[in-house]
N, CA, C and O of each residue as an XYZ file, in Angstrom:
420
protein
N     -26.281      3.162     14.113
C     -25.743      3.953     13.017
C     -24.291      4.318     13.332
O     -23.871      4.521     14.471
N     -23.522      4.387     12.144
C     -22.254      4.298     12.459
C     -22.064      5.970     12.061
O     -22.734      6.482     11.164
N     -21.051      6.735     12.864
C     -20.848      8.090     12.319
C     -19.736      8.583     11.009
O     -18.748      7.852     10.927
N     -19.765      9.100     10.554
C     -18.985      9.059      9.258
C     -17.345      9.309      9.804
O     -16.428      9.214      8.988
N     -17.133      9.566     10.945
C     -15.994     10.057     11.220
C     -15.221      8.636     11.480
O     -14.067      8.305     11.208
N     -16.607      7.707     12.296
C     -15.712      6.310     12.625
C     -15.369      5.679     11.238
O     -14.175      5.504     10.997
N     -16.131      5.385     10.470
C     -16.295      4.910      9.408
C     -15.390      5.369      8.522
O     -15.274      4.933      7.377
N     -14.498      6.560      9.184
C     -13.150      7.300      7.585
C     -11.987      6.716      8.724
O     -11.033      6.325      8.052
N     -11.810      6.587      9.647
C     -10.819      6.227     10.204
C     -10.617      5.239     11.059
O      -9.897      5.137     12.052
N     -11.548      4.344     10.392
C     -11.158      2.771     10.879
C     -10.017      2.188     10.063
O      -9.874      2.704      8.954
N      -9.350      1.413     10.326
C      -8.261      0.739      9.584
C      -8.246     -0.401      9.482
O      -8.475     -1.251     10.343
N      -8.008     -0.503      8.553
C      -8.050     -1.971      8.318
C      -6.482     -2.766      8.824
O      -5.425     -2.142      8.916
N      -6.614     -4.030      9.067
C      -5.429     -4.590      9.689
C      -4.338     -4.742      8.292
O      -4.675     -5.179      7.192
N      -3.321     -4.383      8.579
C      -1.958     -4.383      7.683
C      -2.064     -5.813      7.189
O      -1.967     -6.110      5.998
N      -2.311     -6.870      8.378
C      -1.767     -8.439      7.599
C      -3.103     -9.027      6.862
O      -3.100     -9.981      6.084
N      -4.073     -8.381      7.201
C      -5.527     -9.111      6.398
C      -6.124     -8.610      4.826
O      -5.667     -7.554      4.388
N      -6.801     -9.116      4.266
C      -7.419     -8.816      3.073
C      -8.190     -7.833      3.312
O      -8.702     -7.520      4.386
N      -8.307     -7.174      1.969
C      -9.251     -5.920      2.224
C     -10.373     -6.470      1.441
O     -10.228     -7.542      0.854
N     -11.906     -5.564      1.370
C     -12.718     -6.108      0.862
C     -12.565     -6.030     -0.345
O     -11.786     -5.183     -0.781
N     -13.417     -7.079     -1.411
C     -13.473     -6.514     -2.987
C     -12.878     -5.637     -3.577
O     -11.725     -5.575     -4.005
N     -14.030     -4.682     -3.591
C     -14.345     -3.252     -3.768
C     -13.047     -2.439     -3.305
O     -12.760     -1.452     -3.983
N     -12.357     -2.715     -2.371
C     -11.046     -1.837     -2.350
C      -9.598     -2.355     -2.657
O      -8.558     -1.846     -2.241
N      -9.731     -3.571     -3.540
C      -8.581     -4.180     -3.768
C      -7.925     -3.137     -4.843
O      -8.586     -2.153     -5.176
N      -6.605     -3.360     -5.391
C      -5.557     -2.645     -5.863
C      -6.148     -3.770     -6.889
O      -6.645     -4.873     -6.663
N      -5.874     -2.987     -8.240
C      -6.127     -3.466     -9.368
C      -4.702     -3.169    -10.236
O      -4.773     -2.099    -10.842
N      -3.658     -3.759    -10.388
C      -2.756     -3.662    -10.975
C      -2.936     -3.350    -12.933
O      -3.807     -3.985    -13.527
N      -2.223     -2.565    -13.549
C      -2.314     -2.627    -15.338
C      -1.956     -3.964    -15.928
O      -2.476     -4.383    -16.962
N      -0.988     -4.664    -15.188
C      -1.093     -5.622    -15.714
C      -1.949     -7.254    -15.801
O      -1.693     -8.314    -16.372
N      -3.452     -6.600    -14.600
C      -3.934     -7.682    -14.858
C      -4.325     -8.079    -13.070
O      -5.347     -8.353    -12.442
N      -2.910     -7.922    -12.767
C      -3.058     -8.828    -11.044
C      -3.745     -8.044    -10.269
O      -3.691     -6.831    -10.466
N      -4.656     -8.658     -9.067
C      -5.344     -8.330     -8.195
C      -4.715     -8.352     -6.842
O      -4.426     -9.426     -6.315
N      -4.441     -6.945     -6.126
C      -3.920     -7.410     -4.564
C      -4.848     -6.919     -3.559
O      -5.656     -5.994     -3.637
N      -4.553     -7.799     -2.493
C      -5.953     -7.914     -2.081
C      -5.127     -7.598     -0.637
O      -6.002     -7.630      0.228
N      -3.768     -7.294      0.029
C      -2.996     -6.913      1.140
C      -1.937     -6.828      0.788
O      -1.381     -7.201     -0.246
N      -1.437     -6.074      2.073
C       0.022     -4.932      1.373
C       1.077     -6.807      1.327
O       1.933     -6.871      0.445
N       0.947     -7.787      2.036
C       2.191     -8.318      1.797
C       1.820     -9.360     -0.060
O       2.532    -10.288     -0.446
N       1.034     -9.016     -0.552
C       0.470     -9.494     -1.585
C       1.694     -8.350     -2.785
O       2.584     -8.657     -3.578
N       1.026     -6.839     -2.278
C       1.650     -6.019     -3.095
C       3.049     -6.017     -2.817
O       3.712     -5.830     -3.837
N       3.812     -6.184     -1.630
C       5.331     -6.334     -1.554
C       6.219     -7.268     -2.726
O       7.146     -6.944     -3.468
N       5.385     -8.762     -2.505
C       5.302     -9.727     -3.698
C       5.320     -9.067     -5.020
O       6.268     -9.090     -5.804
N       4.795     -8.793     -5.101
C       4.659     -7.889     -6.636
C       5.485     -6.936     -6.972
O       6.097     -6.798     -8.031
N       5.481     -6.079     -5.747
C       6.824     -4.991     -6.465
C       8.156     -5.527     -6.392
O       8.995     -5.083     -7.176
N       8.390     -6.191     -5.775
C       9.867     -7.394     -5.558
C       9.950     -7.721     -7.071
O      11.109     -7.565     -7.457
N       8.894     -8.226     -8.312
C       9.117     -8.522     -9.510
C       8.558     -7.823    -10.460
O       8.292     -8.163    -11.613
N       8.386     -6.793     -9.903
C       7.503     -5.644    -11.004
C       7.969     -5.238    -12.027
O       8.838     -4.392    -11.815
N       7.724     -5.537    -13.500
C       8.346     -4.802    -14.761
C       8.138     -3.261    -14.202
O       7.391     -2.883    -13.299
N       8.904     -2.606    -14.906
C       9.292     -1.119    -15.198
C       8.379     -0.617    -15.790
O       8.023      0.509    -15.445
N       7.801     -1.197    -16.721
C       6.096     -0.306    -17.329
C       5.202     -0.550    -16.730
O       4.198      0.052    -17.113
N       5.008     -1.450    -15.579
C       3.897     -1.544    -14.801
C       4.246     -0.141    -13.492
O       3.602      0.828    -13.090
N       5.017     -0.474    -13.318
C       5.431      0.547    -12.583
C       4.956      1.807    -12.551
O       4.105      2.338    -11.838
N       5.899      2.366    -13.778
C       6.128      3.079    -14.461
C       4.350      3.908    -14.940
O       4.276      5.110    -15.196
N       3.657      3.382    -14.955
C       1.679      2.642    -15.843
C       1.458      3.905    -14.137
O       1.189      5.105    -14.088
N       1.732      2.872    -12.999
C       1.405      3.514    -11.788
C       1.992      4.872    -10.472
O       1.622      5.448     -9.449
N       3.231      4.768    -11.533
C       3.589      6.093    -10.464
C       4.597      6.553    -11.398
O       5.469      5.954    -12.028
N       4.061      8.455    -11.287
C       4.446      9.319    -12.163
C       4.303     10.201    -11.526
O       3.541     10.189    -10.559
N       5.241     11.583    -12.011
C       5.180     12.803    -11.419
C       4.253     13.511    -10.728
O       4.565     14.443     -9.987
N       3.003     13.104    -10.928
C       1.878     13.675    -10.894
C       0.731     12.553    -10.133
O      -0.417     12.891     -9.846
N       1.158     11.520     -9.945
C       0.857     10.470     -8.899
C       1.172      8.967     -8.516
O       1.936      8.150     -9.030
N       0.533      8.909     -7.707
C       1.347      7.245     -7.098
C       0.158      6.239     -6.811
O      -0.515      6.427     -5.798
N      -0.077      5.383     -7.494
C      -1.223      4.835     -6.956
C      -0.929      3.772     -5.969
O      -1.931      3.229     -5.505
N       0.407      3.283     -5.473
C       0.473      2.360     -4.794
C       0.304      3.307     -3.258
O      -0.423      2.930     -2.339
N       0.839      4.132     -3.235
C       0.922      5.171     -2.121
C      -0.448      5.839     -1.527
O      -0.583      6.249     -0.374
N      -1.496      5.864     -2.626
C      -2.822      6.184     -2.943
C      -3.279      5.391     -2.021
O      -3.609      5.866     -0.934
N      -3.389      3.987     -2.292
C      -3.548      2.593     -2.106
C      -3.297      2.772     -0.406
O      -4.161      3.186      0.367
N      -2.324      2.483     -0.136
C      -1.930      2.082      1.093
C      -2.525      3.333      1.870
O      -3.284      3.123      2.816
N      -2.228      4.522      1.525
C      -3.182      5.775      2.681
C      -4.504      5.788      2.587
O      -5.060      6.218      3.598
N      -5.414      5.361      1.445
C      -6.210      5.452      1.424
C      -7.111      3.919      1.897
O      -8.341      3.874      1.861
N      -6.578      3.191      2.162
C      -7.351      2.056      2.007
C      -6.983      1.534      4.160
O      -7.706      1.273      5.121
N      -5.612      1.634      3.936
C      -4.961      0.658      5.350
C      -4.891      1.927      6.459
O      -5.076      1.796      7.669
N      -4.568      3.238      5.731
C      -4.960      4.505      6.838
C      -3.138      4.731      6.456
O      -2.874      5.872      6.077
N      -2.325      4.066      6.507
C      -1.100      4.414      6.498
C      -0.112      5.138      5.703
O       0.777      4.905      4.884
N      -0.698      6.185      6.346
C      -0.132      7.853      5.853
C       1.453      8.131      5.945
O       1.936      8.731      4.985
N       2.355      7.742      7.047
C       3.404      7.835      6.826
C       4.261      6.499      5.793
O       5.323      6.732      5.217
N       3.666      5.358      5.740
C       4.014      4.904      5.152
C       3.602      4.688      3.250
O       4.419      4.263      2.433
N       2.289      5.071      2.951
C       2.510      5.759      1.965
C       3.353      7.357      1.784
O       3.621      7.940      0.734
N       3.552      7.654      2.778
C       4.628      9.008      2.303
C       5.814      8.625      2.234
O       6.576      9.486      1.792
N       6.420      7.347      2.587
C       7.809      6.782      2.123
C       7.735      6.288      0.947
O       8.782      6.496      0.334
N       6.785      5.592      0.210
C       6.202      5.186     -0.943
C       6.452      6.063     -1.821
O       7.278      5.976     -2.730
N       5.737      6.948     -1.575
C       6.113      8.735     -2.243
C       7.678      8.637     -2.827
O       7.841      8.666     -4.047
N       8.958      8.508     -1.826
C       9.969      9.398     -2.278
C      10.448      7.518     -2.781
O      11.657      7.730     -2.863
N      10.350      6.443     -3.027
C      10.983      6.167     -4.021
C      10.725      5.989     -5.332
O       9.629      6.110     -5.880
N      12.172      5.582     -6.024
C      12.170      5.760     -7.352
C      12.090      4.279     -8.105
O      12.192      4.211     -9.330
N      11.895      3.069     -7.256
C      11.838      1.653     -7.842
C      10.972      0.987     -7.258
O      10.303      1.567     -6.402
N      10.793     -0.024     -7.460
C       9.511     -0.976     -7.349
C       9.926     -1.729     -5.768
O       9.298     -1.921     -4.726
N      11.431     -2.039     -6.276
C      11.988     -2.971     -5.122
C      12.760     -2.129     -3.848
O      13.494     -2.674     -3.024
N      12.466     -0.854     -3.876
C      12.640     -0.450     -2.785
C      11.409      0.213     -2.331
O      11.256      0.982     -1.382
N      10.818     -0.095     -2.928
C       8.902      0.405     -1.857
C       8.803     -1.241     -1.805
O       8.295     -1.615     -0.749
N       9.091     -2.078     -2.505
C       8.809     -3.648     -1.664
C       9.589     -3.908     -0.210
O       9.547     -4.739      0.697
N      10.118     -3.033     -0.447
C      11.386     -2.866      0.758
C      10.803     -2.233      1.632
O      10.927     -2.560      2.813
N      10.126     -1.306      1.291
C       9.495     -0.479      2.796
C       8.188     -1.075      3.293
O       7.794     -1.022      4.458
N       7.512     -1.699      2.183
C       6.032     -2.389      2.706
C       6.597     -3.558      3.296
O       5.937     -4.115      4.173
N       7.513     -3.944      3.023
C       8.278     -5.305      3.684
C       8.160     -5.161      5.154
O       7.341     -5.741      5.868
N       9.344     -4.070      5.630
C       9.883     -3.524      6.796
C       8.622     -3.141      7.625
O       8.639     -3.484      8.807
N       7.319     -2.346      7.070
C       6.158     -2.310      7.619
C       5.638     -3.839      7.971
O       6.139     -3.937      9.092
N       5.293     -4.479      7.859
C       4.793     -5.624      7.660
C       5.509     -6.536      8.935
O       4.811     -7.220      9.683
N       7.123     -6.437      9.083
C       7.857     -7.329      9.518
C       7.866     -6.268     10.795
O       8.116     -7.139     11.628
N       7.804     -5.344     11.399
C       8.045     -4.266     11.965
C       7.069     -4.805     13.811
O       5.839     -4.855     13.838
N       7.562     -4.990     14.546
C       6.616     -5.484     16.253
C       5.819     -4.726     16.344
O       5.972     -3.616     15.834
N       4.639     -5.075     17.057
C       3.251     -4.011     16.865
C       3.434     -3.173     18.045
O       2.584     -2.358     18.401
N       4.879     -3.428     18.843
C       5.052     -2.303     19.826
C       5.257     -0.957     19.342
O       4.724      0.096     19.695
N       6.228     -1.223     18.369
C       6.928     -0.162     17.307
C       6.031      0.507     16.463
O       5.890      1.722     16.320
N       5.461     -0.383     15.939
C       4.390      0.432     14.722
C       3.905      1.442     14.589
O       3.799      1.824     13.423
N       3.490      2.168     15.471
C       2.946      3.519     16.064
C       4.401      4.321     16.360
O       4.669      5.116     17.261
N       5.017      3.944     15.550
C       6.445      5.015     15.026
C       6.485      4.872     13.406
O       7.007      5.806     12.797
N       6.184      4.224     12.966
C       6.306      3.755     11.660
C       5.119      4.485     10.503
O       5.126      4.151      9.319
């Protein structure tokens, strides 16, 4: 039996697919299934898709990434921008980032 504590703070690996059931379901349709999937996407993201997902009052890509990959500071950079292509920019930099470093990130 697994304890609920392991089971909330396991993480899933940054470069792999997540299961089904916790993929990012985009408004317009697309399915991402890992953050370098969603980088792809916000690199060409219309402004109402965007726009559909993060508002004053929440962020679902930021949602997404803390809730799913564990990565709390990096959904809290997610948080403070204001465009698509500069959170593709930070999931980028996560992604491309040495796994010495990461545990700063």
């Amino acid at each position: 039996m697994v304890s609920k504590t392991t089971a909330k703070t396991k993480r899933i690996s940054l470069a792999g697919d997540v299961e089904p059931e916790k993929a990012f379901w985009s408004s317009d349709g697309r399915v991402f299934k890992n953050l370098k999937e969603l980088a792809a996407a916000l690199e060409k993201m219309d402004g109402k898709v965007w726009d559909f997902h993060v508002t004053c009052e929440k962020n679902d890509f930021a949602n997404w990434i803390e809730e799913v990959f564990g990565q709390k500071q990096l959904g809290a950079a997610i948080r403070k921008v204001k465009n698509p292509k500069t959170a593709a920019r930070r999931v980028k930099s996560k992604l491309e980032a040495p796994k010495f470093w990461s545990f700063l990130m």
